[in-house]
C-alpha positions in Angstrom: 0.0 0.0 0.0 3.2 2.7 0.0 5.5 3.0 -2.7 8.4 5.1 -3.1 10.2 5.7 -6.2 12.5 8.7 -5.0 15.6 6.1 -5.9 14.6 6.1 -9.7 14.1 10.3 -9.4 16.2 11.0 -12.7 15.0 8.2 -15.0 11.3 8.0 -13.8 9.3 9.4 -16.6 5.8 9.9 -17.1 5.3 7.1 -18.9 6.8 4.7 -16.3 5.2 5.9 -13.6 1.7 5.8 -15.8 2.8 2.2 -16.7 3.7 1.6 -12.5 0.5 3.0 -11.7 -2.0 1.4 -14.0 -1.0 -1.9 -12.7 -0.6 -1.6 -8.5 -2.2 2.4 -8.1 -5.8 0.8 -6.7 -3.5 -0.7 -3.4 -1.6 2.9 -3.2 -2.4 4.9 -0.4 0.7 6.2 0.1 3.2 7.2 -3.0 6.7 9.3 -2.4 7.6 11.0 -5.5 10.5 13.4 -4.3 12.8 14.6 -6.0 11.8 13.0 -9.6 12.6 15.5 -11.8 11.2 14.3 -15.0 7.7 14.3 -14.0 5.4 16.7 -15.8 1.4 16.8 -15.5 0.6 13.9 -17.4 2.2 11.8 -15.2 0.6 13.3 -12.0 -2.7 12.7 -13.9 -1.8 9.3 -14.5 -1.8 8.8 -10.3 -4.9 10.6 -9.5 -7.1 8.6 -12.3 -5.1 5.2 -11.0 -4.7 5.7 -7.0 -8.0 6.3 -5.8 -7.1 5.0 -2.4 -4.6 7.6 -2.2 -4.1 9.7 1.3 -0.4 10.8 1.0 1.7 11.8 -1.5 4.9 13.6 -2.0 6.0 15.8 -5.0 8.6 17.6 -3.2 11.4 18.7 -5.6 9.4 17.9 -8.9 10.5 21.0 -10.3 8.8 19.9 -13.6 5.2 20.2 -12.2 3.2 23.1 -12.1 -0.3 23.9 -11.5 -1.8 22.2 -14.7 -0.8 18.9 -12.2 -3.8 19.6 -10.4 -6.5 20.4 -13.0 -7.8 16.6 -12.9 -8.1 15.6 -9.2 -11.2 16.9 -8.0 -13.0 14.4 -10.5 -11.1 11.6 -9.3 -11.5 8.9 -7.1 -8.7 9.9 -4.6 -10.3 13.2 -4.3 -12.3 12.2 -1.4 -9.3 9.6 0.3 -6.1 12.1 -0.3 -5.2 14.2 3.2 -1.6 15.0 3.0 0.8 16.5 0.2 3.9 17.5 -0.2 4.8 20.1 -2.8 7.9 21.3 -0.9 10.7 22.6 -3.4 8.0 23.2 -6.9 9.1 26.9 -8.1 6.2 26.7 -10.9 3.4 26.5 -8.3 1.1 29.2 -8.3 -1.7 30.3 -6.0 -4.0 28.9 -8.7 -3.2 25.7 -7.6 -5.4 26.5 -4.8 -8.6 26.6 -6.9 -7.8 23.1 -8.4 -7.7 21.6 -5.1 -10.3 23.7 -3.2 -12.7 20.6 -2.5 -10.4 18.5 -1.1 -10.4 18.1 2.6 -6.4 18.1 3.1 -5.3 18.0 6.6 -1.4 18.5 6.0 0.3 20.9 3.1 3.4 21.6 2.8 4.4 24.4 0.2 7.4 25.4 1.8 10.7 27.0 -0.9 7.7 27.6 -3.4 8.7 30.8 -5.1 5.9 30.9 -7.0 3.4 31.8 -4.2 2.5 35.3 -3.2 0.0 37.3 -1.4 -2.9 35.7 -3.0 -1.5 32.4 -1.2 -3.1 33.0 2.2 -6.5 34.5 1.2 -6.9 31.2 -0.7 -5.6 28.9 1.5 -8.8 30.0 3.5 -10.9 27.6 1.7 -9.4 24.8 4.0 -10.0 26.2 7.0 -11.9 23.9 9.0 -9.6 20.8 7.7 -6.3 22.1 7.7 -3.9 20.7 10.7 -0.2 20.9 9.4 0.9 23.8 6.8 4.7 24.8 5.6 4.9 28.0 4.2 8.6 27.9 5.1 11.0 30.3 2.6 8.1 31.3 1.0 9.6 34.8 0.4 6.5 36.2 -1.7 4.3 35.9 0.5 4.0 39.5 2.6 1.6 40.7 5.0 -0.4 42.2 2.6 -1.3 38.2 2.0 -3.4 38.7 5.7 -5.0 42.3 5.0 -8.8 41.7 4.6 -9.4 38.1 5.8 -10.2 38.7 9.3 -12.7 36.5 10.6 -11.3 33.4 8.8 -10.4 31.0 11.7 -7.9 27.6 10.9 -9.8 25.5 14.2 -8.2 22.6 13.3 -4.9 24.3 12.9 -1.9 23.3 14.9 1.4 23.7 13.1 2.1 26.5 11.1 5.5 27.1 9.9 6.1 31.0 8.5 10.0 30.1 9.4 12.4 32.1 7.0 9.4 34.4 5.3 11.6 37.8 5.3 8.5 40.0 4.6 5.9 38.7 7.1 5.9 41.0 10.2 4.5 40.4 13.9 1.6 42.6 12.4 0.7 39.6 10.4 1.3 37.2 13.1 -1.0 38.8 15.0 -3.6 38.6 12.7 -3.5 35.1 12.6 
């Protein structure tokens, strides 16, 4: 039920991991992808439509990805299962990625070293408020307390690790507002 293909990171493709997938994905519920390289979108879609048992998975350092990754996993099966991702290390992540996964009840995100987010990261991140546990913002240096301006009200009640570590631009004003 886990499988971790971090040791093949520069010669998994797409197509292997499509090929992997198709056959074992329905046992998956736990898949560590970090650090593959190669992967783009379609082989991201290949694990949502295959893994719908899927609760964790980990696409830190898949610089490759971007937000297109995300465009097919509300409609599929893990939608509902999946909890915990890792998108650690992706500088082509954007805060659209946010409104590809809004319906999913995730628990645990981390984003941290994702130069790609900015201030529209917070006010979206909203949308998982009441599921939300675990989030890394770490080294996200984009994001600037401007992020928290006009979201008061919004409480994170299941919230109970937040990492803002190494964020140069967020202030004790935004701290405070949180």
């Amino acid at each position: 039920d886990r499988l971790t293909l971090t040791p093949l990171k520069n010669e998994l493709s797409d197509s292997i991991l499509s090929a992997i997938v198709s056959v074992i994905g329905a046992q998956l519920t736990v898949l560590n992808l970090s650090d593959c390289h190669l992967l783009t979108s379609l082989g991201i879609w290949a694990v949502w439509l295959h893994c719908p048992k899927l609760k964790k998975i980990s696409l830190q350092g898949c610089w490759n990805l971007d937000d297109s990754a995300f465009s097919t996993l509300e409609r599929c099966g893990c939608a509902a299962e999946l909890k915990e991702i890792s998108l650690a290390h992706n500088p082509r992540l954007t805060p659209k990625l946010f409104d590809l996964i809004g319906s999913i009840g995730l628990e645990k995100l981390d984003l941290s070293f994702c130069k790609g987010l900015d201030d529209r990261t917070w006010p979206a991140l909203t949308q998982f408020s009441s599921t939300l546990r675990h989030l890394n913002l770490k080294r996200c240096l984009g994001i600037t307390d401007s992020s928290f301006e006009g979201i008061h009200g919004v409480k994170f009640n299941e919230l109970s690790h937040l990492d803002l570590s190494e964020c140069a631009f967020i202030t004790d004003s935004a701290i405070s507002t949180i």
